[in-house]
VEXZAZA-951358 format. One record per atom (N, C-alpha, C): y, x negated, z. Coordinates in steps of 0.2 Angstrom, whole numbers, padded with zeros to 4 digits, always signed. Each point is the difference from the previous one (the first is absolute). Layout:
N
YXZ...
//
This chain:
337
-0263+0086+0450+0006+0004-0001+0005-0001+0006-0003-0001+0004+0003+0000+0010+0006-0007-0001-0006-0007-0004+0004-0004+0001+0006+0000-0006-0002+0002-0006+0004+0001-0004+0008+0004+0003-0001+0005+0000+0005+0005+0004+0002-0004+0006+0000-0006+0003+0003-0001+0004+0003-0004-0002-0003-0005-0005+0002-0006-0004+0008+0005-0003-0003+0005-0004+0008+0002-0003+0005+0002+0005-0001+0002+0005+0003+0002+0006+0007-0006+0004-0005-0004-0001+0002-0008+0004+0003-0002-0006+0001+0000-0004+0003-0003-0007+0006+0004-0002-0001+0007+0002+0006+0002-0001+0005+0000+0005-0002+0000+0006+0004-0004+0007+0005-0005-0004-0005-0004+0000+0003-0007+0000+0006+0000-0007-0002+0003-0005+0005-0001-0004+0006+0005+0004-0002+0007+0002+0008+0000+0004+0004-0001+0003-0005-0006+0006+0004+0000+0003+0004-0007-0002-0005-0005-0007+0004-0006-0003+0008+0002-0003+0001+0008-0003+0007+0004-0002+0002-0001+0004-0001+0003+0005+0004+0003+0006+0007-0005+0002-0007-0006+0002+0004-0007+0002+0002-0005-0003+0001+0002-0006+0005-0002-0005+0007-0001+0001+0003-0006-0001+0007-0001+0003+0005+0006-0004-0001+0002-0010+0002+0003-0003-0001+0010+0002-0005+0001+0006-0002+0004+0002+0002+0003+0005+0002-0005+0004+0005+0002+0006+0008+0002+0000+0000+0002+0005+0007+0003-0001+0006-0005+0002+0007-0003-0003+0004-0004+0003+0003+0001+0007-0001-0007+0004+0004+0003+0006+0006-0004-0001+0004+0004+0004+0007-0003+0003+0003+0001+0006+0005-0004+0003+0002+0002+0004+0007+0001+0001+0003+0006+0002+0007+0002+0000+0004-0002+0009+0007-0003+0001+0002-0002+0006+0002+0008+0001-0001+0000+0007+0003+0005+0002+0004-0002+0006+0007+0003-0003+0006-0006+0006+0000+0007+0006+0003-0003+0005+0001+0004+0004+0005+0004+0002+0003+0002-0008+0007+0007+0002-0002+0003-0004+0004+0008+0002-0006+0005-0006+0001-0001-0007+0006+0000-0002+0001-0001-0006-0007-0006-0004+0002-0003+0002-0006-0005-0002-0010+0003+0001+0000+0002+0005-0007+0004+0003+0001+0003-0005+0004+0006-0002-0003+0006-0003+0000-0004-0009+0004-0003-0002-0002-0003-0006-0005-0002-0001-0004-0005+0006-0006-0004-0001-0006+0005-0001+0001+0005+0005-0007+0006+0000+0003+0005-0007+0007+0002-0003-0002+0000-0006-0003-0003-0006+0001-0007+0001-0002-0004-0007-0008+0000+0002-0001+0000+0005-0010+0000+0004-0003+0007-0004+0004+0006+0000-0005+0004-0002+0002+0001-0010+0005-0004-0001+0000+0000-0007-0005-0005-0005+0000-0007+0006-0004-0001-0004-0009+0000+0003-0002+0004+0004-0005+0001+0002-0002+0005-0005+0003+0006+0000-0003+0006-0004+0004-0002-0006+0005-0001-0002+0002+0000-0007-0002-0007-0004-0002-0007+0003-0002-0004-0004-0008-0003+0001-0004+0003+0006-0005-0003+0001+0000-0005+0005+0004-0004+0002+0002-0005+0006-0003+0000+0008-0005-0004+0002-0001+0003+0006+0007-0006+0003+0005+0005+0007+0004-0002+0001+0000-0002+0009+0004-0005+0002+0001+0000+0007+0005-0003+0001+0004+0005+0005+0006-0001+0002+0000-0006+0004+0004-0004+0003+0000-0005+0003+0009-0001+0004-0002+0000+0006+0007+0002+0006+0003-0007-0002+0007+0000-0002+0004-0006+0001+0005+0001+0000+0004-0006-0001+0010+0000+0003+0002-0004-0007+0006+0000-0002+0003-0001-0004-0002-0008-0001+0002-0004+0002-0001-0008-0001-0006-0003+0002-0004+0002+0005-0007+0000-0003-0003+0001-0003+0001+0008-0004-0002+0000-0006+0000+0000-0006+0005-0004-0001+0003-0006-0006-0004-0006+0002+0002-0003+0003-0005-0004+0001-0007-0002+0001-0004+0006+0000-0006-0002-0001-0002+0002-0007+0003+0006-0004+0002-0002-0008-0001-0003-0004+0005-0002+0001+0006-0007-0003-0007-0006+0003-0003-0001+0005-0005-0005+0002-0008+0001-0001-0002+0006+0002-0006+0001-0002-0004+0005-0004+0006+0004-0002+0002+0004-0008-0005+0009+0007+0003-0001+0003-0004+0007+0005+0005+0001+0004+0004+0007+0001-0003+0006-0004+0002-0001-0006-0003+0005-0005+0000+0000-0007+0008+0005-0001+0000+0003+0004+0007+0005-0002+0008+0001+0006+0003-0001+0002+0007+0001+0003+0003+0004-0002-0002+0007+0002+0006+0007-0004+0010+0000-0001+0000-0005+0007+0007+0004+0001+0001-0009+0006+0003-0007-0005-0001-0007+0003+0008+0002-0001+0002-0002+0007+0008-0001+0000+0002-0008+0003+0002-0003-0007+0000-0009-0002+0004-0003+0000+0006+0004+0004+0006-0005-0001+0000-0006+0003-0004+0000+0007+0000-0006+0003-0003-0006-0003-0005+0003-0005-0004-0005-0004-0001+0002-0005+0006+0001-0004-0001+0000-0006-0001-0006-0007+0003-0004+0002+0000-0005-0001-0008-0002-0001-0003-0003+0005-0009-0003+0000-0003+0007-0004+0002+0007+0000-0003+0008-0004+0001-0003-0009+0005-0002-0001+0003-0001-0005-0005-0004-0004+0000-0008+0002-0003-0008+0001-0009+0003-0006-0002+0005+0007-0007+0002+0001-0003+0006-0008+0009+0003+0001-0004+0003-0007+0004-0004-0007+0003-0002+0002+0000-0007-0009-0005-0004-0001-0005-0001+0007-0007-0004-0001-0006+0005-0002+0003+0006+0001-0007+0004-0001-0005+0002+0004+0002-0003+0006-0004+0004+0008+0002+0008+0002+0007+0001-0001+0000+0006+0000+0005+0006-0005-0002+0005-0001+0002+0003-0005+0008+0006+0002+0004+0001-0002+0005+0006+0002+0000+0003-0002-0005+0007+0001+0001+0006-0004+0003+0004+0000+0007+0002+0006+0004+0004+0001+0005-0002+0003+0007+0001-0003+0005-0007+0002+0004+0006+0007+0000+0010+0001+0002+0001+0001-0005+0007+0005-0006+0001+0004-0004+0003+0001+0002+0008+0001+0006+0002+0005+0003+0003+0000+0007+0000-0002+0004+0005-0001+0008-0001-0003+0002+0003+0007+0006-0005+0000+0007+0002+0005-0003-0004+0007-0005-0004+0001-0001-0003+0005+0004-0006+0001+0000-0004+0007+0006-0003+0003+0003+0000+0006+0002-0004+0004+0005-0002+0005+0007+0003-0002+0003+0001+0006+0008+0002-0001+0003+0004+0006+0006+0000-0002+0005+0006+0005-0001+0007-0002-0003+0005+0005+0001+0006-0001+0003+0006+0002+0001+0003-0002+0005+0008+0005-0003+0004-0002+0001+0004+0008-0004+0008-0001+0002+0004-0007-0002+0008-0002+0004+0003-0005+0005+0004+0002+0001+0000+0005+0005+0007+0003+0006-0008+0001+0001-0006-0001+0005-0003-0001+0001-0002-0008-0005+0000-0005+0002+0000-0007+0003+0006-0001-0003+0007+0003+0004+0003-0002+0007+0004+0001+0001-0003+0008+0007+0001+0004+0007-0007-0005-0003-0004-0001+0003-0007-0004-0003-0003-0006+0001+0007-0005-0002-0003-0007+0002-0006-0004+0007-0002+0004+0005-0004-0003-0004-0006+0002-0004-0003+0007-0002-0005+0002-0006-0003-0003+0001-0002-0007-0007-0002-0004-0002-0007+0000+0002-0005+0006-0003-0005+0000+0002-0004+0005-0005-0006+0003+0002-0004+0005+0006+0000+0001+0004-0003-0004+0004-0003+0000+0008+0008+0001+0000+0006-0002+0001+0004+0002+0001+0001+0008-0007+0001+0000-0001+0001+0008+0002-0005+0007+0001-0005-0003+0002-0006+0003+0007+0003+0006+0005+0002-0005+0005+0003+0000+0001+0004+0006-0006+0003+0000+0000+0006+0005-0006+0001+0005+0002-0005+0007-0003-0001+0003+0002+0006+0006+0006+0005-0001-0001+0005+0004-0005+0008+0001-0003-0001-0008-0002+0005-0001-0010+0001+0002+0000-0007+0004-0007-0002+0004+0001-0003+0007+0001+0004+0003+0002-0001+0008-0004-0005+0003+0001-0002+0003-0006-0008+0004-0003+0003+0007-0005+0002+0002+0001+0006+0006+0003-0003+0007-0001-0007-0002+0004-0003+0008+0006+0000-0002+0003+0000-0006+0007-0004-0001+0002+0008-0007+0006+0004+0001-0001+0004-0001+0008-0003-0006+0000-0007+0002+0009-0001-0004-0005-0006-0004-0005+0000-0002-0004-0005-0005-0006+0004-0004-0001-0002-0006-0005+0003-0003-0007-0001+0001-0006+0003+0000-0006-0004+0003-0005+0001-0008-0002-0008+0000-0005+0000-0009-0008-0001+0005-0003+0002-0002-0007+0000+0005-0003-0004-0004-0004-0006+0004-0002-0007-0003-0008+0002+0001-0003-0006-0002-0006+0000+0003-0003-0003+0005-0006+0002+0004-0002-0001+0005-0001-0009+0000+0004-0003+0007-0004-0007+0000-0007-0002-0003+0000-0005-0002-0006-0001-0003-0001+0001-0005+0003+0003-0002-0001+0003-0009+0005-0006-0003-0003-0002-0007+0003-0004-0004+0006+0003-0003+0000+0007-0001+0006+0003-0003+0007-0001+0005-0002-0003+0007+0003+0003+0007+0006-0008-0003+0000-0004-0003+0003-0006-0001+0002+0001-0004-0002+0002-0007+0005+0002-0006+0003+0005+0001+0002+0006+0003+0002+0007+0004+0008-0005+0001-0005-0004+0008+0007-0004+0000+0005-0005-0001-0004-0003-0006+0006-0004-0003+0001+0001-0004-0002+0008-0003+0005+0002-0006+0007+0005+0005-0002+0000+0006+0007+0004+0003+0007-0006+0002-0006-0006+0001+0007-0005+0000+0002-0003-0007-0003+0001-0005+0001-0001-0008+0008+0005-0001-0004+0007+0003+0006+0006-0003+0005-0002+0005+0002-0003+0006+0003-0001+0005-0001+0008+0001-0004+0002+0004+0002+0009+0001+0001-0001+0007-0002-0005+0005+0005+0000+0008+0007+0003+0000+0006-0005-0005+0003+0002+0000+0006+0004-0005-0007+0003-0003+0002+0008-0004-0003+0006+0006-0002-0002+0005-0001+0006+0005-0007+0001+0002-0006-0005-0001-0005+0004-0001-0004-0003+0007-0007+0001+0001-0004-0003+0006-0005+0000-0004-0006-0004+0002-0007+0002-0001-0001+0004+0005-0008+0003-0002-0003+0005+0005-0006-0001+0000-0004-0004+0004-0007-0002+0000-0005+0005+0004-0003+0002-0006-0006+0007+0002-0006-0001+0005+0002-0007-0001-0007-0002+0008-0007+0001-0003-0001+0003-0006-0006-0001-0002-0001+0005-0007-0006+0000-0002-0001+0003-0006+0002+0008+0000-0002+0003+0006+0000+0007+0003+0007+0001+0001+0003-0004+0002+0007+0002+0003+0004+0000-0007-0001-0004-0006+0003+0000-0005-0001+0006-0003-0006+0005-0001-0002+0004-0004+0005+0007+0007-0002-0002+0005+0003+0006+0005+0009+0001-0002+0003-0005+0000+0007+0000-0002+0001+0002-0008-0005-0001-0003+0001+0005-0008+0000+0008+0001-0008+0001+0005+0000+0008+0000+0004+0004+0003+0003-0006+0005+0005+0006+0005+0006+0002-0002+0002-0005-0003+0005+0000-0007-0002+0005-0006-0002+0000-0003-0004+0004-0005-0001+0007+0002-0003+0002+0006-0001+0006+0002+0007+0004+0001+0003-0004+0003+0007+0004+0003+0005-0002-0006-0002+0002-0008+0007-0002-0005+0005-0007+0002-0003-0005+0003+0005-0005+0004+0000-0005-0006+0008-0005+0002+0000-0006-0004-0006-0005+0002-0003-0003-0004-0004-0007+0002+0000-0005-0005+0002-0008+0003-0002-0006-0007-0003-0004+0004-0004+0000-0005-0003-0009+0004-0006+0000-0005-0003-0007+0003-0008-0002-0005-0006+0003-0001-0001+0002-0006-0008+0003-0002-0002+0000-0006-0007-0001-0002-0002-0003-0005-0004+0008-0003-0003-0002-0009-0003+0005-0001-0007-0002-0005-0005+0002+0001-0001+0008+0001-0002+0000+0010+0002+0005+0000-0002+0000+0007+0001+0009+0003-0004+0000+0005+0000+0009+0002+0007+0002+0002+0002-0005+0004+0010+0003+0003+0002+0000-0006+0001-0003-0006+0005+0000-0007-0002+0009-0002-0008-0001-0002-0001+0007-0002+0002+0006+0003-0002-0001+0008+0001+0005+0005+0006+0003-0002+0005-0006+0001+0008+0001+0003+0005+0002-0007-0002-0003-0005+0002-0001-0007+0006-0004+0002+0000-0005+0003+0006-0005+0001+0000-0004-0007+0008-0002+0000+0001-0001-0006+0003-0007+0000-0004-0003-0004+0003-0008+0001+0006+0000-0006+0004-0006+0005+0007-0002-0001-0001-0008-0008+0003+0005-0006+0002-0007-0005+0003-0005+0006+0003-0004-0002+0002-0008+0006+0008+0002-0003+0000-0001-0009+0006+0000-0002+0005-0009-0001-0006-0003+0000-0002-0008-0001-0004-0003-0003+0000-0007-0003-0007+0000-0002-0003-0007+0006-0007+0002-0004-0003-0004+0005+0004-0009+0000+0000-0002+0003+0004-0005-0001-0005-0008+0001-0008+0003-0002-0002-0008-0002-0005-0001+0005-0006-0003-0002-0007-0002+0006+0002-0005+0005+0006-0004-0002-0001-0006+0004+0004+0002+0003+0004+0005+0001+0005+0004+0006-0006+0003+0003-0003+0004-0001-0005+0005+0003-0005-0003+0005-0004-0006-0006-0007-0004+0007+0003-0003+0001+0004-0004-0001+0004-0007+0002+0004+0003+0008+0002+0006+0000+0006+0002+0004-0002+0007+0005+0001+0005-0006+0001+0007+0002-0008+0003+0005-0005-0005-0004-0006+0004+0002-0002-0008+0009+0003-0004+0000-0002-0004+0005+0004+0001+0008-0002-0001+0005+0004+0001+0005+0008-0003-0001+0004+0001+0004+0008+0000+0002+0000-0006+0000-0003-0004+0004+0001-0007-0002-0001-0004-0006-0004+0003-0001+0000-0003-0006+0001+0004-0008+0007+0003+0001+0004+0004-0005+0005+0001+0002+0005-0006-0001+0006-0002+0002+0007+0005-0003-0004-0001-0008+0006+0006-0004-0005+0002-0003-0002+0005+0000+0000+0008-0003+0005+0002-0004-0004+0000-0008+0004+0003-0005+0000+0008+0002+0005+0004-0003-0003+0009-0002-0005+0000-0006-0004+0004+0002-0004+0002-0007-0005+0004+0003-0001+0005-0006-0004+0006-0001-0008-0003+0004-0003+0003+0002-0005-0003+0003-0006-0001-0007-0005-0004+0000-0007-0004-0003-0003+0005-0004+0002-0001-0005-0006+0006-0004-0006-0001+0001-0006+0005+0002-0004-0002+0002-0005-0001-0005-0006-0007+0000-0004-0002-0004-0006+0002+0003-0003+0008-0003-0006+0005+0003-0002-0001-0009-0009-0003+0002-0004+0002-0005-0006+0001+0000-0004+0002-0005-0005+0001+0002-0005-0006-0003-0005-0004+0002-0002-0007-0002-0009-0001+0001-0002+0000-0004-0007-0001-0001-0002-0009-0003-0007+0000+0002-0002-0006-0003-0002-0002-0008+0000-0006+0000-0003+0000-0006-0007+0001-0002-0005+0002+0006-0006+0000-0001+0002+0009-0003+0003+0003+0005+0001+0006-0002+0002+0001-0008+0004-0003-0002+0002+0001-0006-0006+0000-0005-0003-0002+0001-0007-0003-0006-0004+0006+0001-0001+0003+0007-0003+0005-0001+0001+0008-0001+0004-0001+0001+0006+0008-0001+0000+0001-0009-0001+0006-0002+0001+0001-0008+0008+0002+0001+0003+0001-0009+0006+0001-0002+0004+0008+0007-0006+0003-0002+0003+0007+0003+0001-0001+0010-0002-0004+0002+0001-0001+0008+0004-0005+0001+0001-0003-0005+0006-0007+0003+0010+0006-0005-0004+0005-0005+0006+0003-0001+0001+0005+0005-0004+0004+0005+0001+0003+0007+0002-0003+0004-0001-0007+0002+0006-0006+0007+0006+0002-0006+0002-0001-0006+0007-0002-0003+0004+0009+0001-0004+0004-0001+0006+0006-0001-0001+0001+0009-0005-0001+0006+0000+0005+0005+0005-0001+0004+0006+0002-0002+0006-0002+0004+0001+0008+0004+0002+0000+0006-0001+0007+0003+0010+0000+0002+0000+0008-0003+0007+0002+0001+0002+0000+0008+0008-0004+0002+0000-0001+0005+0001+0006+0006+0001+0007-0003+0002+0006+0004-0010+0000+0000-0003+0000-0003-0008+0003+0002-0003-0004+0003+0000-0006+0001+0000-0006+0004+0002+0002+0007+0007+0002+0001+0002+0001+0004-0003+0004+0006-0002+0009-0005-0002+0005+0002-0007-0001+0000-0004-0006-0001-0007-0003+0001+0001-0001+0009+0006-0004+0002-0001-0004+0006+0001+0005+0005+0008+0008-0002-0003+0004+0005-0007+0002+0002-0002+0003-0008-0007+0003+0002-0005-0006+0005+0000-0005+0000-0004-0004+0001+0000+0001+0011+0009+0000+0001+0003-0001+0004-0001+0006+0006+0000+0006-0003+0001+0006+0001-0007+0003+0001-0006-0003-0003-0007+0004+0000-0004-0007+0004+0004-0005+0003-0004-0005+0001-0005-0003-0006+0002+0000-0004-0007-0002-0007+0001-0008-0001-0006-0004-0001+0000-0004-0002+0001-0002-0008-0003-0006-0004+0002-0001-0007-0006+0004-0002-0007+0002+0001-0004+0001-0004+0001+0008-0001+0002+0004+0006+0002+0009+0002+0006-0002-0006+0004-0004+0000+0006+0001-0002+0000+0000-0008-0006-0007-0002-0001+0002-0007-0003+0006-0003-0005+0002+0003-0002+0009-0001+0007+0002-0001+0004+0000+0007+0007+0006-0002+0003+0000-0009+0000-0006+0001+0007-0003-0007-0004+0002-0007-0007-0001+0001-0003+0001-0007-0002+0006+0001+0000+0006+0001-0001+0007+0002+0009+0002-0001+0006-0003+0002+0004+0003-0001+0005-0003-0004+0000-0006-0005+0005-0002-0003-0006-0003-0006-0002+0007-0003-0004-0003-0005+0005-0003-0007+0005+0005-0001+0006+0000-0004+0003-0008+0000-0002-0005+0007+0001-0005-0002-0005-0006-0001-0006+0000+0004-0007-0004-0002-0002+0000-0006+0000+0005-0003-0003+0003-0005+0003-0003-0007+0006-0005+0000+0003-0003-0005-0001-0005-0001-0005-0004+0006+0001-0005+0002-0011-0002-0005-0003+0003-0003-0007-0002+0000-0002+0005-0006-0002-0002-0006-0004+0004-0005-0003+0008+0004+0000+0005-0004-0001+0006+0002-0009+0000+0002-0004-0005-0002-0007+0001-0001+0002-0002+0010+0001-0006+0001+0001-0005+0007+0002+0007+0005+0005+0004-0003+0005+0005+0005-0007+0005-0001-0004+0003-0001-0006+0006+0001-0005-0006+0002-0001-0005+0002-0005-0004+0005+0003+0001+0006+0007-0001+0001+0004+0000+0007+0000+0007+0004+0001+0005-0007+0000+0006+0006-0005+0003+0001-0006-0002-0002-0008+0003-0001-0002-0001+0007+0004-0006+0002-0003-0005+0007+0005+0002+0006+0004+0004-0002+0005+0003+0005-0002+0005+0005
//
């Protein structure tokens, strides 16, 4: 009986554990990039607990930077997800990749109201409502004192070294605004840039210059970005010119600045494995750009990182998650909250 009973004991083992380790038994892994600004952070550790608890996924984040990884993608099909790829500089090669079917676009738009641009405090939209666009304001370069030069207007640029720091500049020599009255004003750094918003912002003061969205100053401050009041005037003025050094952007057309080309991009291997209901979750998860915004203060203000922050979002903005996924997926998600 002893041997019998072990005989079935041993028998039963082994058939469990032959289940277990069944390729159709295990759970699918993926990896999702996690780029290194929040916005991007906190989407990645959203879509990590979406699809761990709401589709079964075992998940791992993976740290990278925007053209690395495209490029290892696009090359050796890893990471499987890129929440929040902003492709303008290669959109072309993003393009090439998904007409061959290496990589998929699922979201052409991640968040709304994101982008580069001229912005002004709100105690200036609302002292000059009549001032609704660059080209407006161009005019009036009194109404933004220069702090050294108090008979010129000051547009606050970006810090050396930033790529925006060249197109800032050649769209001031595009608008001629030297001699419309105006100066650059170089922030000296990322800090310095943010410190000339708040000090402005705090004290109801005029302020214009460069900044992009989503981000915690836009949120914090409700700065309001400037129509241009032009159109874009063409890629081959832009990379050809506006986005390259002085030397080499001889004429500078005017034009509205680069729509930006932000998506979200998965692989093809992804796609084969993902059902109808999680590849229709990448297509609707587009996040409102004022809750995006008010993500980055909280993010900013409580020190949190993207995975503190996804708890925050999905505990406080169910009104919006919650459109994004079949209701059975939405009571997995908040079971695990």
């Amino acid at each position: 009986m002893k041997k019998i009973l072990t005989f079935l004991i041993g028998g039963a083992c082994l058939i469990g554990a032959w289940f277990f380790f069944q390729p159709g038994a295990e759970k699918k892994s993926v990896k999702i990039a996690n780029m290194n600004w929040a916005s991007a952070g906190l989407m990645a550790n959203i879509d990590k607990i979406v699809l761990e608890k709401g589709f079964g996924f075992n998940v791992e984040l993976i740290q990278a930077d925007t053209v690395p990884a495209f490029t290892s993608m696009n090359e050796k099909g890893s990471p499987d997800i890129v929440p929040e790829l902003w492709a303008n500089s290669f959109i072309t090669p993003l393009n090439k990749a998904i007409k061959e079917g290496r990589l998929h676009r699922l979201n052409k738009g991640p968040i709304t109201g994101l982008g580069e641009g001229w912005w002004v405090t709100p105690a200036f939209r609302k002292k000059h409502p009549e001032i609704k666009t660059v080209m407006d304001l161009l005019k009036r370069p009194d109404l933004f004192p220069h702090p050294e030069d108090k008979s010129k207007g000051g547009f606050v640029t970006c810090p050396a070294g930033w790529a925006c720091q060249l197109s800032n500049a050649n769209l001031f020599r595009a608008f001629e605004m030297e001699k419309k009255g105006w100066k650059l004003i170089d922030p000296g750094s990322a800090a310095g840039l943010d410190g000339t918003i708040a000090k402005a912002a705090e004290r109801n003061q005029n302020w214009v210059g460069y900044y992009w969205a989503p981000t915690a100053m836009i949120g914090k401050y409700n700065l309001v970005k400037l129509d241009w009041g032009i159109p874009f005037a063409g890629k081959e003025n832009w990379d050809g010119c506006i986005a390259k050094p002085e030397k080499d952007c001889a004429n500078p057309k005017p034009t509205a600045w680069i729509t930006p080309a932000v998506n979200t991009v998965v692989t093809d291997k992804f796609m084969k494995n993902a059902d109808k209901n999680l590849i229709t979750y990448f297509e609707k998860r587009t996040y409102p750009g004022k809750v995006m915004n008010g993500m980055l203060v909280y993010m900013t203000e409580n020190q949190a990182d993207g995975s503190d922050a996804a708890i925050e979002f999905l505990k406080k903005h169910e009104n919006v998650w919650t459109n994004w996924l079949p209701a059975e997926t939405v009571s997995k998600i908040k079971k695990s909250l």
